[in-house]
C-alpha positions in Angstrom: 84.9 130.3 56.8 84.9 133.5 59.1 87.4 134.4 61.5 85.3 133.5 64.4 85.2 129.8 63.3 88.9 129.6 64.5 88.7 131.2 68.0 89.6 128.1 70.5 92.2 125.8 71.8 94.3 123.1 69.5 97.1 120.6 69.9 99.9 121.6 67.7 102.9 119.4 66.2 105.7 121.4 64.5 109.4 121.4 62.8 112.0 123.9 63.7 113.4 126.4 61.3 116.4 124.1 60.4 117.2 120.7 58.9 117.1 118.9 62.3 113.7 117.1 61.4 113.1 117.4 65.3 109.6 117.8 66.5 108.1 120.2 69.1 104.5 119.9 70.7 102.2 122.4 72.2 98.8 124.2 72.4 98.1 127.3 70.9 95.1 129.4 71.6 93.2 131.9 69.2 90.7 134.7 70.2 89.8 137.7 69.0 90.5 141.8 70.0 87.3 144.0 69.5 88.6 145.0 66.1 88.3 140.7 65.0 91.5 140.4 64.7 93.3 137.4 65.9 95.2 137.1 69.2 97.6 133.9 69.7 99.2 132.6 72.3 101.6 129.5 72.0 102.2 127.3 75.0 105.7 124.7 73.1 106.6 121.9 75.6 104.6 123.1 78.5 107.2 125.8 79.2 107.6 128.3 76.0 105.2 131.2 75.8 104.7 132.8 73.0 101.9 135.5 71.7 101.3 137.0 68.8 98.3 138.9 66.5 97.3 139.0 63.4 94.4 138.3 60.3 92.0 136.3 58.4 91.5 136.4 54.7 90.4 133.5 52.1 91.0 130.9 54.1 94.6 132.2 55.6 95.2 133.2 58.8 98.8 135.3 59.5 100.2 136.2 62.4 103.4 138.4 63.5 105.1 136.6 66.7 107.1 137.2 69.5 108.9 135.3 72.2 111.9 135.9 74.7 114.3 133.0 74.5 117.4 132.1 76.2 119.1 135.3 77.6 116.1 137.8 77.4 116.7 137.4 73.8 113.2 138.8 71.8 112.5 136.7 68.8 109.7 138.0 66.2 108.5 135.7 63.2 105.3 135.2 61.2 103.5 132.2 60.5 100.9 131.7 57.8 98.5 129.0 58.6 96.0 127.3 55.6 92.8 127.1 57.3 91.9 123.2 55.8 88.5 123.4 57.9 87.6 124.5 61.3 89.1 121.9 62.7 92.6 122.0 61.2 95.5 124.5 60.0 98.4 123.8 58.0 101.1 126.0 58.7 104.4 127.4 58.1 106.8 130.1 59.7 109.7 131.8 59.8 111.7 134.0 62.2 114.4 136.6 62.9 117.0 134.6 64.4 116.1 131.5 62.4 118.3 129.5 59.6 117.0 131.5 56.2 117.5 128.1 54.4 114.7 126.8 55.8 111.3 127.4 56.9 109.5 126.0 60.3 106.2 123.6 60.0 103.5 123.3 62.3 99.8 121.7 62.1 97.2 122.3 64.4 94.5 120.6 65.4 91.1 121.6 67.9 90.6 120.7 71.2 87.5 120.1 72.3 86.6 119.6 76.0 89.6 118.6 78.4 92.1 118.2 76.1 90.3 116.0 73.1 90.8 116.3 69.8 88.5 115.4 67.0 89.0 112.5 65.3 
């Protein structure tokens, strides 16, 4: 796989970094700077922004994070995302204000067209 297979839109479906088993839902886009590295932004219940870059290697995409939360507060993480196929990542994160017990989850899956996934 090369890191231009990944550039589009998915549906995500994550955990939060704590014991809660709650889920969140979102999109998160991928593109590319002009170096091919990988640009992210993260739309979580149609109100959360958050952007981040990062690399591709074996089949492993990683990418630093950033979002402001309540109060202005800037949170940073990584997440580290198995690339399954082109169609699917597996995932797992982790950041600075989060419970260090546990680590997040998310999966994401491609769009394709308005808003479809692929079965």
């Amino acid at each position: 796989m090369k890191v231009e297979d990944l550039v589009g839109n998915y549906s995500i479906v994550g955990e939060n970094q704590n014991d809660s088993g709650v889920q969140y839902r979102g999109t998160l886009s991928l593109k590319l700077d002009a170096d091919k590295r990988i640009v992210a932004q993260w739309l979580i219940h149609d109100e959360q922004v958050q952007v981040g870059e990062g690399f591709f290697s074996n089949d492993i995409l990683v990418i630093n994070f950033s979002y402001q939360g309540e109060n202005q507060q800037l949170f940073t993480g990584t997440v580290v995302y198995r690339c399954l196929s082109k169609t699917v990542l597996d995932g797992f994160w982790s950041e600075s204000e989060g419970d260090p017990r546990y680590l997040g989850k998310e999966k994401a899956y491609r769009m394709f067209g308005e808003g479809q996934l692929l079965n």
